[in-house]
N, C-alpha and C positions, 0 to 999 in steps of 0.2 A: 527373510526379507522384512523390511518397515519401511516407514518413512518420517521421516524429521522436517519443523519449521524452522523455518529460517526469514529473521527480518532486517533490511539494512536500510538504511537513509543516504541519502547521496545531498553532499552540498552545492554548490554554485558551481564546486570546478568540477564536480562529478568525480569527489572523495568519496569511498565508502565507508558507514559506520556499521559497524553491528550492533542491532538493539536486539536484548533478548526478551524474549518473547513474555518473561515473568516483568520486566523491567517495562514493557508496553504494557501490559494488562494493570501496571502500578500506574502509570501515569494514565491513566483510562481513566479509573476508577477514583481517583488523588493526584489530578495536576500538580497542584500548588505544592506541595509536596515532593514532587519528581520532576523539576525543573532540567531544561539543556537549556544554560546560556549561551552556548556558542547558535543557535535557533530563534537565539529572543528573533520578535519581529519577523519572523520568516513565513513561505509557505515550503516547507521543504516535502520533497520525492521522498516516498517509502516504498521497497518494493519485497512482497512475501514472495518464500520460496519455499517450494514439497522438494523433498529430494527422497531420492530412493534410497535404503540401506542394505547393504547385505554384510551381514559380519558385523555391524553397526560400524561399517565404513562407508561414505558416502560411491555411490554409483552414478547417479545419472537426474538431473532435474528436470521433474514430470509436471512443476505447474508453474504459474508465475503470475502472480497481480501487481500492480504498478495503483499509487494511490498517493495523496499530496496530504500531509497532514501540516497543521495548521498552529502557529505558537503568538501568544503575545509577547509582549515588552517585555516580561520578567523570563523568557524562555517556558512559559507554562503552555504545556500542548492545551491544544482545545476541544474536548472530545466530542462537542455537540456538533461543530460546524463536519467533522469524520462521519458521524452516524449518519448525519442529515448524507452526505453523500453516496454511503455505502447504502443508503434506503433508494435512493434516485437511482439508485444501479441496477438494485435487486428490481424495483422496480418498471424500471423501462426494459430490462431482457425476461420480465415475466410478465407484460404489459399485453405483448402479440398470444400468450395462449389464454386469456381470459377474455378478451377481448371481442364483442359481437362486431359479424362483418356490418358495415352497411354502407350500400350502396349510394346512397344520398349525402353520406358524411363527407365534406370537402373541408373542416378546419379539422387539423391535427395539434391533440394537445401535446407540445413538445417538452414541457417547463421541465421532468425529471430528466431528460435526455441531455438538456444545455447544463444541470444542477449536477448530474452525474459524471459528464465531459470535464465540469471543471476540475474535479475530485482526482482525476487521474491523468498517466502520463503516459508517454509513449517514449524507451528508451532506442536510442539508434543502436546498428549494430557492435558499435565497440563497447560502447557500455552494459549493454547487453552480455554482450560475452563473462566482461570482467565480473557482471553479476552474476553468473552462473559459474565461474572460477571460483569466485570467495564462497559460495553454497557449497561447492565441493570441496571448498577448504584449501585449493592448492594456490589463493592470492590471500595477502596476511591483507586482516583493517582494522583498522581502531573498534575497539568494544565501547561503548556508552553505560 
């Protein structure tokens, strides 16, 4: 048994692409460099998948994050406006165990919670599915 990533972008019409995971960590580190013009200008849907292996054939999808990544004019991803989100995430669901009670506190500071909401998505159940078909390989989608 293993498990394998998997990452794909969905467009406007809820196309899927597969971005490999070497080809994210280029455009992370060297935007300008690792342009998708068909993205200029965009906030497009990115969703990671864990899938389980056995045989190194896929089985069965055990995780799934949904997150908006973000391109300028020239299709160059944006990695700052990503981290800044993925930090607003980490930190508003590790907020509650650090956190002293008190009784008296009545203003809630929300700002990573609205900063990390914007960052992610929520796919309905058809696309959903379809994302969990192409992780296990049995819907074809475009590579990037």
């Amino acid at each position: 048994m293993g498990l394998a990533s998997r990452r794909f972008l969905l467009d406007r019409n809820d196309d899927l692409y597969r971005l490999p995971n070497a080809t994210f960590e280029r455009m992370f580190r060297d935007p300008t460099s690792h342009r998708i013009p068909r993205f200029a200008g965009a906030r497009v849907r990115m969703t990671g998948v864990i899938v389980e292996l056995v045989d190194r054939q896929p089985l069965r999808v055990v995780w799934t994050t949904f997150s908006i990544l973000t391109f300028d004019a020239e299709g160059c991803f944006d990695p700052s406006a990503f981290d800044q989100h993925q930090r607003a995430l980490a930190e508003s669901a590790l907020a509650p165990l650090f956190a002293a009670p008190s009784v008296a506190e009545t203003v809630v500071d929300a700002a990573s919670r609205f900063l990390a909401k914007g960052g992610s998505w929520t796919p309905s159940r058809t696309v959903a599915r379809r994302i969990d078909q192409a992780a296990l390989g049995r819907v074809k989608c475009q590579r990037l």
